[in-house]
N, C-alpha and C positions, 0 to 999 in steps of 0.2 A: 767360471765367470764371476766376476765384484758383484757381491749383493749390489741390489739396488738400496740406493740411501732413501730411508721412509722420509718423507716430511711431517714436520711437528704438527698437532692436531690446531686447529683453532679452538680457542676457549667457547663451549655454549653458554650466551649468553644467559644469567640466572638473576630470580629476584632478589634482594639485599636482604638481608637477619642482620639487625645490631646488637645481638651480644654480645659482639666482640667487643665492642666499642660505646655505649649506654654510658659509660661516665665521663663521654668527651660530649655528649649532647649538654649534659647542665651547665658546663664551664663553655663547651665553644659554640653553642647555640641556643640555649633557654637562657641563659646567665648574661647575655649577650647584648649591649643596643641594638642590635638586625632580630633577637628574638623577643626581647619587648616590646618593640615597633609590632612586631608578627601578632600576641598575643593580644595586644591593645587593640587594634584593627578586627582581627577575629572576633573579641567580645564584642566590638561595638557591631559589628554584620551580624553575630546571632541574638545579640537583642532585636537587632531589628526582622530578623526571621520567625524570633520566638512574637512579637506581636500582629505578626500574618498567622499564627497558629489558633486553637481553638485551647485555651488553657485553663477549661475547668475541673480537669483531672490532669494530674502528673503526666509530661508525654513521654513517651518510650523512645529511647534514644537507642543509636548506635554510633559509636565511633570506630572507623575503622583504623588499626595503626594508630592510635592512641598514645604510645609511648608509654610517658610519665606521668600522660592523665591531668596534666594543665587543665584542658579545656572541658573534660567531662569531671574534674569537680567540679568547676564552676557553675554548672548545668545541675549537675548531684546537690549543690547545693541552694539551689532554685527549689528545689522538690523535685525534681524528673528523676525516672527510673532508668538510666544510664546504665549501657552496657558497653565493656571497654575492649577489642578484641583487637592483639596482637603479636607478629611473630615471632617477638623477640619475649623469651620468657624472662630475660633479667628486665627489661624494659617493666614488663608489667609486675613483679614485685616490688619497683620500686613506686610502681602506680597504686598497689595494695596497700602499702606502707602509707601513703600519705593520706589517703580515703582512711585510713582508722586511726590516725590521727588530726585531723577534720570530723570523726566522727560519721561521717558519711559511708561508711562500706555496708550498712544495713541498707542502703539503697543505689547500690551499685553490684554490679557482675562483671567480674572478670573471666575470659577465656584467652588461651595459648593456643592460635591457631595464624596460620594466614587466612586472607582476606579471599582465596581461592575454594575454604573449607566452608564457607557462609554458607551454601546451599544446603549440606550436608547434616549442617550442625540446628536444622529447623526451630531457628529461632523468631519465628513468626515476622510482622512487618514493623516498620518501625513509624514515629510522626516526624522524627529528623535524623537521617543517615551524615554523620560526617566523616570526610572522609579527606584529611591533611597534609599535603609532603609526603602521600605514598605513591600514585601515580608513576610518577619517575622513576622508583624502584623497582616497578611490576617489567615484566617481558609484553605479557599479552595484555597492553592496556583495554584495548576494546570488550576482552571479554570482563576484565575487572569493573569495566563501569556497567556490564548487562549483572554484574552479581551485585553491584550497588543499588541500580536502578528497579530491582526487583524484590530488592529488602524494603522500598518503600510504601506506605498502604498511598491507598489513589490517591488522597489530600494529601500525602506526606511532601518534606522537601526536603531534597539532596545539596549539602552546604559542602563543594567540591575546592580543594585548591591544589594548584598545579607548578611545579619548576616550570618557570616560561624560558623557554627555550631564545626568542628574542630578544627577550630582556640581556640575556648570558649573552648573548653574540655582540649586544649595543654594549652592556657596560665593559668587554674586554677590547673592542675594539676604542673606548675613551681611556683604556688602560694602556695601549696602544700594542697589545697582542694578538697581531696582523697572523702572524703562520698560524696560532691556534687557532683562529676564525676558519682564514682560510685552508686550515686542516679538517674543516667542519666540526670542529669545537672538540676532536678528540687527542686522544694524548695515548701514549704505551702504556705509560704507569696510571690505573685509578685512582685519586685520594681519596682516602677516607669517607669522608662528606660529600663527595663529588655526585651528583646523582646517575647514578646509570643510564636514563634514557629519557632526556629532556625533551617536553612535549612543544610540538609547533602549535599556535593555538587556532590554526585553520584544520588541525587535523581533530581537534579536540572538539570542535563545531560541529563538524561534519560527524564525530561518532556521536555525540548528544543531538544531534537532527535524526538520524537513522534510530534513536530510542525513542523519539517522541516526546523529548523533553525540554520545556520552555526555560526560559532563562530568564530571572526575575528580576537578579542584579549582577554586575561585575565590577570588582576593586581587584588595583594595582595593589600588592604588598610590597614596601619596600619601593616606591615609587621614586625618591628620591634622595634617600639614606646608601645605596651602592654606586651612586655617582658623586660623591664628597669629593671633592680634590684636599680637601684637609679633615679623614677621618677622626681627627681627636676632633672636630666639631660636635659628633655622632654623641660624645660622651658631655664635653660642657654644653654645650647647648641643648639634650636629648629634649626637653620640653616645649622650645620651640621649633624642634626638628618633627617631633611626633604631632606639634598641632599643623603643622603643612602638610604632613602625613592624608591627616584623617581628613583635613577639608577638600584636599585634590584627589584623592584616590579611587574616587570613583569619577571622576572624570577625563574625558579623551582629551588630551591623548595618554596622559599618566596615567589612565585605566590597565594600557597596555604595554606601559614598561616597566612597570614593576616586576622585583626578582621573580615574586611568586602572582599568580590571577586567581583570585578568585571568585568561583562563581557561585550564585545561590540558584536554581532549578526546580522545581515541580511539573508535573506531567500536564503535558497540552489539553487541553476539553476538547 
């Protein structure tokens, strides 16, 4: 009798490591007008986090997926005791590198771990867990946000941001990439930067209601910089693209179509 022909396996699904790829982040996403928009928006939500905080002593920070460490120098150089934890070890070298040229690596920590080893690695509680554009990459988000949520101390707050999954279905359907939509946004081949598992943000509600955790604020990233019908705008005009930015982004309905959401959170009373 003909063997039977095996069928090819399905790939298991896995979470993302950018070592491969860390030096397409500074030129196709930090380097970026979609990553200066990101960065701008970020600082201004954790200043406004950092004066909901108690800051008569340095607060202990966590970032989870940290990268290149943008946003925990900024913090490092507040005074706060920042700790930078990521799975990509070229990632965080090059997060090393710039903290001791800043001057700042006497008050920061790094660790080469995923966001899965936190429990493990009993690094006590933190007063602000952040936690960036990783979401998307994990498999088992649910339990990534109970290892988030439990890095916090009771007053602490969780500064979340997520790939908005509708934001991706509205700006391709204005791009007029009807089968991808209606393929449910997926494709054979990955790209690169593609996020692995774009979150609905009714499902992202429902796992921070089952943690017990309040939501203080929500901004749209990128609220209206991926809908340009003439992207060189993005670049001559980035000043007054990023001040429309920052004045609408927290409000509905832009809250909710920005590429990315994000959300600020601390535990219910």
């Amino acid at each position: 009798m003909p063997k039977k022909k095996q069928q090819p396996k399905s790939a298991t699904p896995h979470d993302r490591n950018f070592c491969d790829i860390a030096s397409k982040f500074k030129n196709n996403i930090y380097g970026t007008t979609k990553g200066k928009i990101r960065e701008a928006v970020l600082q201004r939500d954790l200043n406004e986090i950092l004066s909901k905080l108690n800051q008569s002593a340095p607060l202990r920070i966590l970032d989870v997926g940290g990268g290149q460490g943008q946003l925990a120098l900024y913090l490092a150089n507040q005074g706060h005791q920042v700790t930078l934890i990521d799975i990509s070890e070229q990632m965080l070298s090059l997060a090393k590198e710039r903290s001791i040229d800043a001057n700042l690596s006497k008050t920061m920590t790094f660790i080469h771990a995923p966001l899965q080893a936190i429990p493990k690695l009993n690094l006590g509680q933190f007063d602000l867990v952040m936690c960036h554009a990783v979401l998307e990459w994990v498999v088992e988000q649910p339990e990534a946000l109970g290892i988030l949520h439990a890095s916090l101390k009771p007053n602490g707050i969780l500064s979340l941001m997520y790939f908005n999954k509708s934001a991706q279905r509205l700006a391709n359907m204005v791009y007029g990439n009807f089968d991808y939509v209606a393929n449910g946004l997926k494709v054979k081949q990955k790209v690169g930067l593609s996020p692995n598992q774009p979150l609905e943000s009714e499902h992202v509600d429902q796992w921070l209601q089952e943690l017990n955790l309040n939501q203080i604020s929500k901004t749209g990233v990128r609220c209206f910089h991926d809908y340009l019908r003439d992207l060189d705008k993005a670049e001559s005009q980035f000043d007054e693209l990023l001040a429309m930015e920052l004045k609408y982004n927290q409000i509905e309905p832009y809250a909710s179509i920005g590429r990315y959401t994000h959300l600020v959170l601390n535990h219910k009373n």
